[in-house]
N, C-alpha and C positions, 0 to 999 in steps of 0.2 A: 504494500500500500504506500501511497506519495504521502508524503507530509499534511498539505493543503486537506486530504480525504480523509484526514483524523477527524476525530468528535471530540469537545470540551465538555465537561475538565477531564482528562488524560495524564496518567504518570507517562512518560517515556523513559526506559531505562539507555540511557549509552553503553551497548555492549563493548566500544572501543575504551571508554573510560575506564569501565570495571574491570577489563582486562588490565590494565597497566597502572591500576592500582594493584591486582593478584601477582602482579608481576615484582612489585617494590615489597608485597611482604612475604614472597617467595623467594627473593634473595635476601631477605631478613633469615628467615630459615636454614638456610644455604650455610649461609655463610658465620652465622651467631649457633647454629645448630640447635636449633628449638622447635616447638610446635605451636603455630598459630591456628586459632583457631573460627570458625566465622560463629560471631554472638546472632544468634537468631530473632532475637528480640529489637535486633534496626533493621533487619532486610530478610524478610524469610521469601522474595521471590522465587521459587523454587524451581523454576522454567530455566533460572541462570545456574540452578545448580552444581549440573554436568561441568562448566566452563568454571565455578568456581574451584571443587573438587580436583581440577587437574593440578591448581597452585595451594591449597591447604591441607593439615591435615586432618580436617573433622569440624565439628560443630559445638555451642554450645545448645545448653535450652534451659527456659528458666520455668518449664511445666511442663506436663507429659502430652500433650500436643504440638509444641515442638520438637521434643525427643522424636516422637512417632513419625513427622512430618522429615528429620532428618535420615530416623532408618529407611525409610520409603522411599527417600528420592537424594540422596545426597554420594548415595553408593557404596557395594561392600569395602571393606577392608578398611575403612575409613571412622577415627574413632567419634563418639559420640558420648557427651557429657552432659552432666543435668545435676544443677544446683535449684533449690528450692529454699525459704525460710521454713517449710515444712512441711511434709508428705500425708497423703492418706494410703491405708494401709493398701487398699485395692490398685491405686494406682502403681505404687513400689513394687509390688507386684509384677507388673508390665511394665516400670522404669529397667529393673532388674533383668530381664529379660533380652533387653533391647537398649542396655545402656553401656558402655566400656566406662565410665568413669561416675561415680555420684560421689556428690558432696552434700555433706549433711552441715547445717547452720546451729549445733546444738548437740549435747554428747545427751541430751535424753532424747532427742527424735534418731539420734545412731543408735541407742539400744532399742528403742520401741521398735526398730524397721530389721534389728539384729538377724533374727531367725528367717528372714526371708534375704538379706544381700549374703551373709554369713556363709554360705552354701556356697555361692556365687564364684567368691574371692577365692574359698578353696581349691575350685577348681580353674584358676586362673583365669575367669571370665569377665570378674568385674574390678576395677581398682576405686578404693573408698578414701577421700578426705573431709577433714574440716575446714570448713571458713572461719578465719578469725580475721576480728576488729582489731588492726592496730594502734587506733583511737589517735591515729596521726590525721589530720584533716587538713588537704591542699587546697579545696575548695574555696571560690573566691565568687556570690553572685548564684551558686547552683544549690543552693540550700537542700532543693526538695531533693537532690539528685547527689547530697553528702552522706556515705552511709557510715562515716564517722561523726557523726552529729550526736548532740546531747539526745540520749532516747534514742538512738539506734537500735533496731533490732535485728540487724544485721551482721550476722559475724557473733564468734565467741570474745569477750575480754581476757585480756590475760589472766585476771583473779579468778575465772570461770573455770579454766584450765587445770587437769589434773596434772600433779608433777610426771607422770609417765601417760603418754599417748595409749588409746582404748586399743586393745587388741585389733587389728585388722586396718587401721587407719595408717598408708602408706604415703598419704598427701597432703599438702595443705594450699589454701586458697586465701587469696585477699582482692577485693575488688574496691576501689578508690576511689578510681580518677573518674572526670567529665571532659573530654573532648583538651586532653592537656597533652602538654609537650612531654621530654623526655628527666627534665630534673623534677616533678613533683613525684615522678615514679623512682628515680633514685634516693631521696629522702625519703617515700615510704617507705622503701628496703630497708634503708640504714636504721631506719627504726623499730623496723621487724628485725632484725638482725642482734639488736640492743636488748629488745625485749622478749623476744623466743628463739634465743640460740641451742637451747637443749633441745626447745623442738625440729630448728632444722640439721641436727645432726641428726636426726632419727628416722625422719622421712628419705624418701627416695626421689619424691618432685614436689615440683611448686607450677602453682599458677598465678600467674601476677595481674589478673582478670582483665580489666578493658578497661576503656575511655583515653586508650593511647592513639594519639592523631599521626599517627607514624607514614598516613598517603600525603599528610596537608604537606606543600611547598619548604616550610621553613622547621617540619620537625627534623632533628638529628638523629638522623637513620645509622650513621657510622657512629654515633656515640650508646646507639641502643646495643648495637651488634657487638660493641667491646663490651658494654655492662653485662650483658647475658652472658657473656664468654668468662667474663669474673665472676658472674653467681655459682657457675656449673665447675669454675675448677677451684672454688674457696669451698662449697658445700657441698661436690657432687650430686647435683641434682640436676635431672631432666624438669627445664624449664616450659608452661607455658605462656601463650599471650592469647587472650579471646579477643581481641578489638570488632565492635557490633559498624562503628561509623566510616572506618577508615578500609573497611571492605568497597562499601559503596558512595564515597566520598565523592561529591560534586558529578556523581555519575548519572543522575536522575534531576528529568525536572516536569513541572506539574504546566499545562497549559491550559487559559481560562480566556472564558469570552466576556467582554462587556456587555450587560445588558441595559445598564440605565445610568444615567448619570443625575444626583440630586446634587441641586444647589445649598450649601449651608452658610454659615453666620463666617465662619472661618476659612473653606476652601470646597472644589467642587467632590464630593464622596462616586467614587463607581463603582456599581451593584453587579459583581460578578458572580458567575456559573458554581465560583469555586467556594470553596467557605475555609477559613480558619480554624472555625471548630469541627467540621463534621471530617478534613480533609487534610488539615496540620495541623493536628493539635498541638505540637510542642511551641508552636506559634503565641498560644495562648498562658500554656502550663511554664512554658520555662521562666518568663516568656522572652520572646525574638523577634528580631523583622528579616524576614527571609528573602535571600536577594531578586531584586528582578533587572530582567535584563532590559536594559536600554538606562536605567534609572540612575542620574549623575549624584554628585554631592554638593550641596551649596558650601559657599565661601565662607558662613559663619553658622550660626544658630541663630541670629536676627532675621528676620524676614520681613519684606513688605506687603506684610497683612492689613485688609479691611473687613469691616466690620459687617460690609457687605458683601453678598454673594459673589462679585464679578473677580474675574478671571485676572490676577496681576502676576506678575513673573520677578520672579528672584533674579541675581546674579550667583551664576556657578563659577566653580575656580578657572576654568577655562575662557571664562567671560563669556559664556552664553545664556541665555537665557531661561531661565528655567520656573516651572510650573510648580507648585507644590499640589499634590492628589491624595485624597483618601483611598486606598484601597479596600472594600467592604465584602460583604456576602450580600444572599436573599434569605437568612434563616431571621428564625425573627430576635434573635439573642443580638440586642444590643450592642455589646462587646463585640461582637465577631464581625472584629476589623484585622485585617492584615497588615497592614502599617502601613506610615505614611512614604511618600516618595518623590521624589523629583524630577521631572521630565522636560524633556527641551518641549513639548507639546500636551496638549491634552488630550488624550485617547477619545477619541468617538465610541458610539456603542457600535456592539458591532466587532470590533476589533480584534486579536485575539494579545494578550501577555504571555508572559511566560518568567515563571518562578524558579529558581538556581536551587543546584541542592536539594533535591526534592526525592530521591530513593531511602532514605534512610528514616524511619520514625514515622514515616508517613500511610503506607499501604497495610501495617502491621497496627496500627493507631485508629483507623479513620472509623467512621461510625455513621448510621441514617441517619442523625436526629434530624427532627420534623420534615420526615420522611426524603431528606436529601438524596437524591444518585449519587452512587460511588464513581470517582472515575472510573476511567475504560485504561486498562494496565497495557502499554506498550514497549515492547522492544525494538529498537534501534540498531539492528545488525550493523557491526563494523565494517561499511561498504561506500562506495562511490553512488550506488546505484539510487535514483530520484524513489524507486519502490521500498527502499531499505527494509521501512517500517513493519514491522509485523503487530497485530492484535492479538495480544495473549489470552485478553482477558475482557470482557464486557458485563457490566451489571444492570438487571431490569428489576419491576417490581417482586416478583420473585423473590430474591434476595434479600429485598427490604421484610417482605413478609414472614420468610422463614423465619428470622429472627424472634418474629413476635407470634404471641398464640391467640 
């Protein structure tokens, strides 16, 4: 399919993108000798999973529908792991079965689940750790998203800790960071290192969870690839990295049509296809203003606002002129605004935008409310060709309906 013959609002994935991002943490792999892993909880497209699979080695899942959804489609011999704050008995069950790694957040949900992984490990099927809290917090801005925060329930304390590791427990876990570089993850170390050095003598790996931006342009990739090569020959341990963002980093974007334009007190608002909340929520939850293409930056934070509706233009750095836009939904949630933005022009209805960054948190998040369509999931084969396009995926009433009874 041609571009122009899409339907609004559409994710489209860049298959060229995701490739050469799988490509930067394949030679992370390589050459650090680790296992990275893809966190399923920012991208469970699983149409890409063949292409992901060829550059990782396994998956995470934070519930046993991602677990499921990796044994299913992600490919054998590929391992598969699953952390939870805590299990039911029936699902452990079928994690057990279909899992090579669980971690347990609690040495009383490790023994309640004992008798069912316990058999497992025996027979070299499954490998068990704990998550611990290193109550070291780099977070700056991400509060909801610090799982070192006061009232964490995430992760064991070290007071929690018994002086010798539970029978069967070969691993341990810590997961931190939000979308950080590579020294908030060396200070967590050093302080895991400070505070549970009897326990990494005892294990045999670690996983140093995600929110490492290791595709973005300016992370230090060769400073990762040393650090890892210092954990594994200080503690001997087989390291790994889950990163959920830097899998699909800038490799997806969402495009939306104009439907209406309202005049306000402050600037003109456009009523798009797409919504904030039903479509990006971390738009709202984090919250962000998600990039869109074409949209400049003005020269300061002053503008030449009135108090009336009409149309006046900024000066951009470039010295051109520029529009200030509400970007909005059609749901009726006040808030669900996409942020504000700058254009050399003001879009017509009619038009189409198009939102940066848009694979990751998004298709795994989105939701009907007042009865919204989902977009239409597209891939973008890495190709010359005006057809490139493929439709993965289409949502109808159907969909909205199952949901409800």
């Amino acid at each position: 399919m041609k571009y122009n013959e899409l339907r609004t609002p559409s994710y489209i994935i860049q298959e060229g993108k995701l490739r050469e991002n799988l490509e930067t943490l394949h030679n992370v792999e390589e050459k650090a000798g680790c296992k990275i892993l893809l966190a399923q909880k920012a991208f469970s497209m699983y149409k890409t999973y063949p292409l992901i699979s060829k550059y990782l080695s396994g998956t995470t899942a934070s519930g046993i529908y991602e677990a499921r959804l990796s044994h299913e489609e992600f490919g054998e011999n590929k391992e598969n792991h699953v952390f939870e704050p805590a299990y039911k008995s029936n699902e452990m069950k079928v994690l057990a079965d279909i899992c090579s790694h669980i971690y347990f957040n609690s040495i009383s949900q490790l023994e309640c689940h004992r008798k069912i992984w316990e058999p497992k490990v025996s027979k070299g099927l499954v490998k068990i750790a704990l998550r611990i809290n290193p109550e070291f917090s780099t977070q700056e801005g991400h509060e909801i998203y610090d799982p070192c925060s006061t009232g964490s329930r995430l992760g064991i304390r070290k007071c929690n800790l018994p002086k010798t590791l539970p029978s069967g427990v070969t691993g341990l876990h810590f997961h931190t960071l939000c979308e950080q570089g590579l020294q908030p993850l060396i200070d967590t170390f050093r302080s895991v290192e400070d505070n549970f050095p009897e326990y990494l003598e005892t294990v045999s790996w670690i996983n140093l969870g995600g929110g490492h931006h290791i595709t973005k342009k300016d992370y230090d990739v060769n400073g990762l690839i040393d650090f890892i090569k210092e954990i594994k020959a200080k503690w001997n341990l087989e390291v790994y990295l889950e990163p959920g963002e830097a899998i699909a980093l800038d490799a997806g974007t969402l495009i939306t049509t104009v439907l209406d334009i309202v005049d306000t007190e402050d600037m003109p608002t456009l009523i798009l296809d797409a919504s904030a909340a039903c479509h990006m929520p971390d738009v709202i939850e984090m919250p962000y203003t998600p990039p869109l293409f074409g949209a400049l930056e003005e020269e300061s934070e002053e503008s030449d606002e009135s108090e009336e509706s009409d149309v006046k233009p900024n000066e951009g750095k470039s010295g051109v002129k520029l529009y200030k836009v509400r970007l909005a939904s059609r749901t009726c949630l006040a808030g669900d605004v996409i942020g504000i933005y700058c254009l050399p022009e003001v879009p017509s209805v009619g038009d189409i935008l198009t939102f940066g960054d848009m694979a990751i948190y998004s298709m795994v998040k989105n939701n009907t409310f007042n009865g919204m369509a989902l977009p239409d999931i597209v891939l973008e084969h890495d190709s010359d060709l005006e057809d490139r396009f493929e439709i993965v995926k289409q949502f109808d009433y159907l969909d909205f309906k199952m949901r409800l009874s």
